[in-house]
N, C-alpha and C positions, 0 to 999 in steps of 0.2 A: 498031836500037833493040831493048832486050831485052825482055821481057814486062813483068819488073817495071816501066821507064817509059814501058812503054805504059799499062799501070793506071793510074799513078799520073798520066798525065795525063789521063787517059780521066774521073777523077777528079775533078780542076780543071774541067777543061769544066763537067762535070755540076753541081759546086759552083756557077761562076759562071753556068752558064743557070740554077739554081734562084732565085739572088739578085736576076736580072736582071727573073726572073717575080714574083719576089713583090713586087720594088717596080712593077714595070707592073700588077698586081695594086691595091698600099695607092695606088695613081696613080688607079686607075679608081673605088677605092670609093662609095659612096655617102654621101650624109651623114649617113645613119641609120649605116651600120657604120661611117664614121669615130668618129662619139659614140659607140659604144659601146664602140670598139678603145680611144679618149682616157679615158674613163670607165674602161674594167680597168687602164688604167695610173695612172690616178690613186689606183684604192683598191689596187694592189700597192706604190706608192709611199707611202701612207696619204699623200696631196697633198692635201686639203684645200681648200687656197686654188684649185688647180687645180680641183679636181671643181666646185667654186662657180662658179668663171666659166664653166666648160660650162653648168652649168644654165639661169645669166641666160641663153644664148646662144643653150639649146634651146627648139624649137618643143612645146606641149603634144601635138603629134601626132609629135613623136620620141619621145617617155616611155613605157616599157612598166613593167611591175611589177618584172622585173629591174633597171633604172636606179633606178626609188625605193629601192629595198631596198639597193644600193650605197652610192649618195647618205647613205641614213640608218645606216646602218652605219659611215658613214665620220664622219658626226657624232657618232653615241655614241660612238664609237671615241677621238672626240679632246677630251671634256669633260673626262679627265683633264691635259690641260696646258691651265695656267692662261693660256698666252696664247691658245690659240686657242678654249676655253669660250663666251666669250660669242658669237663668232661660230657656233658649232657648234650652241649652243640658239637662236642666232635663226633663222639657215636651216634649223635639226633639223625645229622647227615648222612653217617654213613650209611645208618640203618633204611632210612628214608630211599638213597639209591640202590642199594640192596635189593629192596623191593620192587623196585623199577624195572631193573636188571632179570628178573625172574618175570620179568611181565604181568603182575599181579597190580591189577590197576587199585589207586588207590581209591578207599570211600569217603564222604564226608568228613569221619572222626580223623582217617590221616593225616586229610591235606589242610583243616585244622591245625594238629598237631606240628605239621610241618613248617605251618606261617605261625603261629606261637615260637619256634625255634627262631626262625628268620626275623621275626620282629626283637628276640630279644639279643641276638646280632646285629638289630638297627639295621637291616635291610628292610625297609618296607615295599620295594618296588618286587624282593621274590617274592614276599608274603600277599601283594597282591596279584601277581604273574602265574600265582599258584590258584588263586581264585578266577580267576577271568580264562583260566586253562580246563576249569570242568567242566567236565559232561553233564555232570549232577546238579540240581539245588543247592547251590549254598544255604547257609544258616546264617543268622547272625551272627554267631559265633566265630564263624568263617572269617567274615570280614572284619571281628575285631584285631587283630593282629594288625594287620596292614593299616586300620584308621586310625589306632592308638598311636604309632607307631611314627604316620604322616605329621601327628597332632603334637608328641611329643618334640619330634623334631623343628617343628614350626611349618613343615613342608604344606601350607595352608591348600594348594593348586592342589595337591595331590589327593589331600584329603578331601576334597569337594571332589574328586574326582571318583572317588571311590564312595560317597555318597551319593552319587548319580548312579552309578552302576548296580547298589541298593536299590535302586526307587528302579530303574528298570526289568530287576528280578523280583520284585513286590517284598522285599526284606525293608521291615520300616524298622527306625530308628525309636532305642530307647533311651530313658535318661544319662546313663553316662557316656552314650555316646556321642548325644547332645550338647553335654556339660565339656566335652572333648572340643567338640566343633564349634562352640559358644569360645572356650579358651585361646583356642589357635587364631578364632579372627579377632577375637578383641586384640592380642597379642601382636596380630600382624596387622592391627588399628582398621579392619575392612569392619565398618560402621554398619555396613547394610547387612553384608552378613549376621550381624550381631544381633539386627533388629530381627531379622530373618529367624533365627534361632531362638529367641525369647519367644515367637508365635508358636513355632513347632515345639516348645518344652509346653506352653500353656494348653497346646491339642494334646500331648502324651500325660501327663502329669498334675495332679492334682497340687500338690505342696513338691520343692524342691528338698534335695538333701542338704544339708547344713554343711558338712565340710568342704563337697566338692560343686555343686551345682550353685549354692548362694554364694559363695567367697569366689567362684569365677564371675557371677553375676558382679558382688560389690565391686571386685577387683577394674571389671571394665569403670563400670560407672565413675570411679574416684579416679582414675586415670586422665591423662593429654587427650587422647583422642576422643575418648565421648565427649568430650568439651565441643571440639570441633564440629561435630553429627548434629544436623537441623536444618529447618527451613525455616522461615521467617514468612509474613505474609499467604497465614493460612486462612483460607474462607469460614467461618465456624458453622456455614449450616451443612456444608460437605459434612465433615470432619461429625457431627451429632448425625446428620443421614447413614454414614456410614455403620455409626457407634449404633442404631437401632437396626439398621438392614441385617448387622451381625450377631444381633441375639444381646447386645450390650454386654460392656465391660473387654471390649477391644472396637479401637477402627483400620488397624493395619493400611495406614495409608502414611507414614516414617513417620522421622523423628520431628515433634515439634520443640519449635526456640532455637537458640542456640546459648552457649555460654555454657557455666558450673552446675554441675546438678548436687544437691544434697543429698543424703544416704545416710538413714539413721534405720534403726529396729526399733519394731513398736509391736503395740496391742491394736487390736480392733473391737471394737465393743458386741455388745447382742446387736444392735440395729444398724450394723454396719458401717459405723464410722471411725477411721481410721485416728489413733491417740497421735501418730506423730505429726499429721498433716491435717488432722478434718476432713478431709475429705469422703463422702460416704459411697462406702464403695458398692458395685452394682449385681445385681443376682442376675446372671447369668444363663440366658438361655440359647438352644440351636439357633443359627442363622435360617434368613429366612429359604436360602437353596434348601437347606437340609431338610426344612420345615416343609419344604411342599414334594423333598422325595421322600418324607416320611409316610405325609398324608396317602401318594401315591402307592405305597410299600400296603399301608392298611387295609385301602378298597382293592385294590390287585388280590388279596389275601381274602379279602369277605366276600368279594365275588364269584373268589372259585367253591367257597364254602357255604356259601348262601344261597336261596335263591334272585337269580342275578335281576328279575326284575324289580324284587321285593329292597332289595342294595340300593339300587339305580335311581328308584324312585324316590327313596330316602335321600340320596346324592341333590338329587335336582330340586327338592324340597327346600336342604340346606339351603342351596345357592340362592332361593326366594328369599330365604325366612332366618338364614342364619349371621343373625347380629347379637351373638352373646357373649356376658362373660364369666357364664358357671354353665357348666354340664355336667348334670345331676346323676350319678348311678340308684336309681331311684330301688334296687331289689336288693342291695347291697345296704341301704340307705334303712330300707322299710324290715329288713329282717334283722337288723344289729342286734345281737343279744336278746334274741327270742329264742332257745333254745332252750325254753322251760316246759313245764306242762302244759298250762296254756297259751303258749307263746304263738304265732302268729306271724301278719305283714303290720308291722306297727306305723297305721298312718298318722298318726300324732308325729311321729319321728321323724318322715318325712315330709308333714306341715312345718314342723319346727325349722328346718331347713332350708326350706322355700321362702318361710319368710327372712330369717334371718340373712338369706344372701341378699333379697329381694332390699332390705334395707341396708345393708352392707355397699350395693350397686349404685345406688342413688334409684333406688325405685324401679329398676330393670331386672322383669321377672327370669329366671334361670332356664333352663330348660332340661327336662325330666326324661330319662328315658326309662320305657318300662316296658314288658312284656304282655302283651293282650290277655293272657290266661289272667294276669294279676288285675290289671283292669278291669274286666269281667267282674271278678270276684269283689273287686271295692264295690263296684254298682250294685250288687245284689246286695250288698248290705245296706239297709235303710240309714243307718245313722252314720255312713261314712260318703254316701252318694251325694249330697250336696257341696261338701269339700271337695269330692272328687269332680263334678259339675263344675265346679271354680275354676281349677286347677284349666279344663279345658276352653272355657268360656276366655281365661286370659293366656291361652296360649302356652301353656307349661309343659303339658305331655305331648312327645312323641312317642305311639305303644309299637311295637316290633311283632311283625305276625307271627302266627303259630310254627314252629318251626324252627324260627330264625334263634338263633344264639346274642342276645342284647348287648354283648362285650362289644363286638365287632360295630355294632351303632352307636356308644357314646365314645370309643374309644378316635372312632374317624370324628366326629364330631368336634372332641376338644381339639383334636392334632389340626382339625382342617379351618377350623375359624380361631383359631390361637386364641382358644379361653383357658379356663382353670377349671381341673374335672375333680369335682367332690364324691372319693370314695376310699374307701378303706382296704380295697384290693388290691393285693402290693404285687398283681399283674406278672406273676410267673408261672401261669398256669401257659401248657403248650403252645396256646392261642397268640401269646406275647411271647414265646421263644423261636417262633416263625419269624417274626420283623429282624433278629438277627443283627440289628442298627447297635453301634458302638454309641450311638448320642442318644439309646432310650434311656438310659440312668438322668443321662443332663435334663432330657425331655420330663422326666419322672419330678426328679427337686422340684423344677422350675413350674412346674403345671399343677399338681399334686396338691388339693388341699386334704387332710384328713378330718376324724371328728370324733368326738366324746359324747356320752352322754352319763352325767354325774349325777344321782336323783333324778332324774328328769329334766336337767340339764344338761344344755347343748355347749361345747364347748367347739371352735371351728380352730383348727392349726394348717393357716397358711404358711406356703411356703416361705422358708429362710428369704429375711430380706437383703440379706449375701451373700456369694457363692466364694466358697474357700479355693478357690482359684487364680493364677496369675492372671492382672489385671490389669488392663492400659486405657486410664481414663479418656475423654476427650481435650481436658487440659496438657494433653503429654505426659501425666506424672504414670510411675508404675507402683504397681502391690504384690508381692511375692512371698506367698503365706511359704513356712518353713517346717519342715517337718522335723517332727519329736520322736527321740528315743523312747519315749510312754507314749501311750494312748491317749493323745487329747479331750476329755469329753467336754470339757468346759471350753468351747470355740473363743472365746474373750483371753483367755492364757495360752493363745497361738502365739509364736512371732511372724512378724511379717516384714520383710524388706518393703521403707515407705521411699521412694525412689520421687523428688521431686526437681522441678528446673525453674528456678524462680524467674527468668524471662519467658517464661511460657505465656504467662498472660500478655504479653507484649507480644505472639506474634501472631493475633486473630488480627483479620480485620473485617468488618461489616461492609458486603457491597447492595445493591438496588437489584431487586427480581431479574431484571434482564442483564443482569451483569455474566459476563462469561467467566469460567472456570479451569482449570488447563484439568489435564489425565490423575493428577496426582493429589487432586485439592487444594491448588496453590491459586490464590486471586490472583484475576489480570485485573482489576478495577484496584485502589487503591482510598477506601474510605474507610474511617477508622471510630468503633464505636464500640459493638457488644463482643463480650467475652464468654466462656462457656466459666472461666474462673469465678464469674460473680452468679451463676446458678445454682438454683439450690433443690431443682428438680433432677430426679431421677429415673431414666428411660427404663422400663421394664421392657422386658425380649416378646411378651403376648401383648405390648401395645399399649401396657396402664402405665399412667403416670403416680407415680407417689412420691408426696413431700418426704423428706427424710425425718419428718416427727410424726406424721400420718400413719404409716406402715405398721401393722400390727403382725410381732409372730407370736409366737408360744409365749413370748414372755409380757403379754397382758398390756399391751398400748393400744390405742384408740385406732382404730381404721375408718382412711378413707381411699375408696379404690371408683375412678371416675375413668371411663373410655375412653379411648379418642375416635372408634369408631362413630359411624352418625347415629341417632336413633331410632330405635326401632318402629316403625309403626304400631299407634296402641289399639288398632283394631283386632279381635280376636282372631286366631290362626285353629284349625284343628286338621290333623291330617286326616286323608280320605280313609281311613283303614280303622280309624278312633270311634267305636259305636258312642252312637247318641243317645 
């Protein structure tokens, strides 16, 4: 006999003495791990009728807190089919006090289980009587029963009530619980609430769901009552102050117009403008709070990791000197695709960049950050030292002493004077998992330019000139991109809900400097003239303005990107640390 069948029966043996063991094994068990071997197979089975007769059959002193939690899982589980429901809520119950009964406190998963029961009884007041009674952290999950539940019934009070009671256990709200609370007020016509609910889907969600998040959306909008919802006599430089303080592409300050709004599906193009309306919609970045607890979050971060005078000094530098609108990762920049044999810090590649923004800017040089060892090393070399002499002479480099880690200085630099940071590091290294901020992705798009170099050509990819995000102009109209069953790659074959109100432009009206303004952006002066509907400029979130034919992304249009900050003085700057 050869080896191979020897294995292979050596093999069988082993198989059937395992088989032979495990049934002399399920032979000997006990009754307690028989019921609870029958019990796993009954809720893998989702068997119902089966788990029930086990129960009748168990002794109160077989039942641990893992059996009731099966048991009652296996009842919530099956209230959705109508034939086995009412069996499922009579045992749900009983089993639920059962446990009670035996003082076997419940956990998360029961009391769950329990308000899943009670809500499909259309009690929602025990399904939330059951959450407001733990000891424990709720889940979300927790509280779905009870809000579905308020929502389905129309019970609107109840449901806002049990959304407060979220927000004061830190359980935030997701999409369809939103699309839940978005339905129930449109339904019970509360206008504010509605407006309220469209800002908190556009914080949670990028694109809504098609069946049930957009047809609640259309549904309000084509309705009585959104007719009614509006203000008339809105100031338009609030109403743009606010649309910039907030990173653009909302001003959350209600509803403008009043009267019918339109409601059509459309495309959006590469350059952001909207096929059913025109109007071009805006790339969206953090608001300016966020903006300055982000910057905060950075130097908090580099100064416990830095040397904290080497930080500080950098800090106070900025605040002289920092009027830019590109922050250069100059090592990231200088070593692209040198990873050959002679490969190197390629200054060519970082000249090429310098100037290209430098003409891109209207003539306003970038600002370079770079590590002193690298500096060093350009100057030693003869044929690169006069470039690099330039570079300082008009103020381009900041070097970072020995030591310091150069992430933590262009990173604070782009976040703290709202520029755009040119670099190719897509910033997931530890350093960036510390900030821990939900708005570093938004911060990412919207700041982010990347870069190519093709033959020795430079190619620059600014950021998208719009953010596939719900969107509430300063005209009043909204944009509610819509999410696809496939993978969108081509962003121009989105739909997007074009939500407009054609008395919108009728309810700006233009007052004098000194004119007062009430809490809500409503004129008290009453002069009537500019509209934001006859604008064709577009507020960027870092401060730039661009025409809507200007803007150049990926897809090869002309750029022009011009400041609103003042400019900078063109006296040369070098910091004290920069050898000469």
């Amino acid at each position: 006999m050869d080896d191979t069948t020897t294995a292979a029966a050596a093999a069988s043996a082993g198989t059937i003495h395992n088989n032979n063991r495990n049934k002399k094994k399920k032979k000997n068990q006990t009754p307690e791990a028989k019921f609870h071997s029958d019990l796993t197979l009954c809720s893998k089975n989702k068997d119902l009728h089966a788990a029930i007769s086990l129960y009748e059959s168990a002794t109160s002193q077989r039942l641990n807190q893992s059996h009731f939690n099966t048991l009652l899982y296996l009842c919530s589980n099956s209230v959705t089919d109508p034939s086995l429901k009412p069996l499922a809520l009579t045992y749900g119950f009983r089993i639920y006090d059962h446990m009670l009964s035996l003082h076997i406190k419940p956990n998360e998963a029961a009391i769950t289980s329990a308000a899943r029961l009670a809500a499909a009884k259309g009690d929602g007041d025990y399904a939330f009587g059951l959450v407001k009674s733990m000891e424990i952290a709720p889940r979300l999950r927790t509280y779905d029963p009870a809000l579905m539940c308020f929502c389905e019934n129309l019970e609107a009070e109840k449901a806002y009530e049990v959304e407060e009671h979220m927000g004061k256990v830190g359980v935030s709200l997701e999409e369809p619980e939103l699309a839940a609370l978005l339905r129930v007020s449109s339904e019970t016509g509360n206008g504010e609430r509605v407006y309220g609910y469209l800002h908190k889907l556009r914080n949670v969600v990028r694109s809504v769901g098609d069946s049930t998040t957009a047809k609640a959306i259309e549904d309000w909008f084509c309705g009585e009552k959104a007719r009614e919802v509006g203000e008339v006599n809105w100031e338009v430089g609030r109403v743009e102050k606010a649309v910039e303080k907030n990173g653009g592409g909302w001003h959350g300050l209600g509803w403008i117009g009043k009267g019918d709004w339109a409601v059509k599906r459309a495309n959006v193009d590469l350059a952001g403008r909207c096929g059913g309306c025109g109007e071009q919609l805006a790339c969206v970045d953090i608001d300016d709070a966020e903006t300055d607890r982000f910057a905060q979050s950075v130097a908090a971060l580099a100064l416990e990791r830095e040397v904290k005078a080497n930080f500080s000094e950098f800090q106070d530098w900025l605040e002289k000197h920092g009027d830019f609108e590109f922050i250069v990762d100059g090592a990231n920049i200088g070593l692209y695709q040198q990873n050959f044999a002679d490969g190197g810090f390629s200054v060519s590649q970082l000249d090429a960049v310098v100037k290209e923004l430098y003409n891109w800017s209207g003539n306003k040089w970038p600002l370079v950050v770079l590590h002193n060892k690298r500096l060093w090393a350009l100057l030693e070399n003869p044929s690169q030292r006069k470039l690099v002499e330039e570079w300082m002479d008009n103020g381009i480099l900041y070097t970072t002493p020995t030591g310091s880690n150069d992430d933590w200085y262009w990173m604070y630099a782009a976040v703290k004077v709202k520029s755009l940071l040119v670099t190719n590091d897509e910033m997931r290294d530890h350093i960036f998992e510390l900030l821990g901020s939900s708005f570093f992705l938004k911060w990412k798009e919207r700041h982010q330019v990347r870069y190519t170099f093709v033959k020795g050509n430079l190619k620059l990819q600014m950021p998208p000139p719009y953010s596939s995000v719900i969107q509430e102009s300063k005209k009043g109209s909204w944009h509610v991109p819509v999410a696809s069953n496939s993978s969108v790659c081509d962003e121009s074959l989105r739909t997007w809900l074009c939500i407009t109100r054609p008395s919108a432009c009728k309810a700006f009206v233009e007052v004098p400097v000194n004119a007062e303004t009430s809490e809500n952006g409503h004129c008290i002066s009453n002069l009537d003239s500019r509209s934001p509907c006859k604008s064709e400029s577009v507020t960027r979130g870092n401060g730039l303005h661009n025409s809507t034919h200007s803007f150049q992304s990926s897809v090869d249009k002309a750029v022009s990107l011009t400041g609103k900050r003042k400019e900078r003085s063109p006296s040369p700057f070098q910091p004290s640390h920069t050898p000469n």
